[in-house]
Each structure stands twice: as structure tokens, then as C-alpha cells.
N, C-alpha and C positions, 0 to 999 in steps of 0.2 A: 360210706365213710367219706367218699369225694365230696358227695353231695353237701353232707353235712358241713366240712371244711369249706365248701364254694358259701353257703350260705353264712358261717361265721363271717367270713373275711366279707360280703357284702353288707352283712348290717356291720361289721368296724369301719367301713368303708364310710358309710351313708354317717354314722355317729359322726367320726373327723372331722366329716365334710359341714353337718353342721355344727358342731361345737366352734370352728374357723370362723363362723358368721359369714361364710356363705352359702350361695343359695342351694340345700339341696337337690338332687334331681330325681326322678320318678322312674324307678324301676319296678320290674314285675318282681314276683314272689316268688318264679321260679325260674330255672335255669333252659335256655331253649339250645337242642343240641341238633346238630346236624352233618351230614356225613360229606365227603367229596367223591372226588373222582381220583384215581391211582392216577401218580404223574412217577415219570423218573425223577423229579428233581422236588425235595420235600419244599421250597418256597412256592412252586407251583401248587405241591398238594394242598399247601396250606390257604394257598387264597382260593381254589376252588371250593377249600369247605369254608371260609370264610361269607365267599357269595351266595354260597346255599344258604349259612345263617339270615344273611341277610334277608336273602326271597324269601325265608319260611316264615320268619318276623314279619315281614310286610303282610304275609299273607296271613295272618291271627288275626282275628277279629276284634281280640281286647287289646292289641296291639298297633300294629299297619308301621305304615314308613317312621311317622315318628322315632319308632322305636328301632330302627333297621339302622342305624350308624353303630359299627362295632366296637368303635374305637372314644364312645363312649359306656358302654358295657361295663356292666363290672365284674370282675373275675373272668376277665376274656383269655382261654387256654383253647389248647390245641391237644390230641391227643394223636399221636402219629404211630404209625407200622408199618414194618418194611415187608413187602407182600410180592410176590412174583414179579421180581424185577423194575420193582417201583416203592414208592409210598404213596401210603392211604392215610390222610388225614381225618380227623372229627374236631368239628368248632366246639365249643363250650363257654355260654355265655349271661348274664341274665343283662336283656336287654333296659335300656333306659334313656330315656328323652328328659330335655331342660326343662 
């Protein structure tokens, strides 16, 4: 069901973007997810699974660094739990380059 919902909202995304007359940008078709490291403090957890997005992106072969800026992503979520005395984050993301 998430998934389903991640992929609506990037092709509404992608339509917008070009119906605006500008330029769209080149995203994968699927979503790449990646886990953290437990931190006490959930903005911690969330940039370590952040950076893991990132490494795993670079490290795809249909993909690489192009794609590794998160903060061009579409549907970029976080999925957090509060687990023995920390949080554990999950990135959620489908990556995409200009």
C-alpha cells in the first residue's frame, strides 16, 4: 500500500513538474530504501539512514552519485522506532538527478 501511495505521488510529482514548462528530472522507477544506525536522538537517526540512502544510491549501477542527492528525491520519507533506548530510522526514497 506505501509503495503504491510513494509511486502515485511521484508520477503527480513528475506530471506538475512538467505541465509548469519546466524541466523535468530523471528518477528511477523505484523506490531505494535503506536502514540506520539507533541514535538517542531521532534527527541523528535520521541523517544516519539518510547517509546510508545515499551510499547505497551511489553504489547501484543504474544509478551512482548522480542520483545520491536526497534532497532531490521524490517522496523522500523517513520511517522511525523507538527501540531500546534510542531510535532506529529507515530512509525512503526514489532517487533522481537533473
Amino acid at each position: 500500500m506505501r509503495a503504491t501511495l510513494l509511486a502515485l505521488i511521484a508520477s503527480a510529482m513528475l506530471m506538475a513538474a512538467t505541465a509548469s514548462g519546466t524541466q523535468a528530472a530523471t528518477c528511477a522507477d523505484r523506490p531505494v530504501t535503506a536502514r540506520g544506525d539507533p541514535s538517542r536522538l531521532e534527527v541523528l537517526a535520521k541523517a544516519k539512514a539518510r547517509g546510508n540512502w545515499r551510499a547505497k544510491v551511489r553504489a547501484m549501477p543504474a544509478l551512482g552519485a548522480a542520483y545520491a542527492d536526497w534532497y532531490k528525491a521524490l517522496g523522500a520519507d523517513y520511517r522511525c522506532n523507538e527501540e531500546q533506548g534510542g531510535t532506529l530510522c529507515v530512509a525512503v526514497a526514489y532517487p533522481c538527478r537533473d
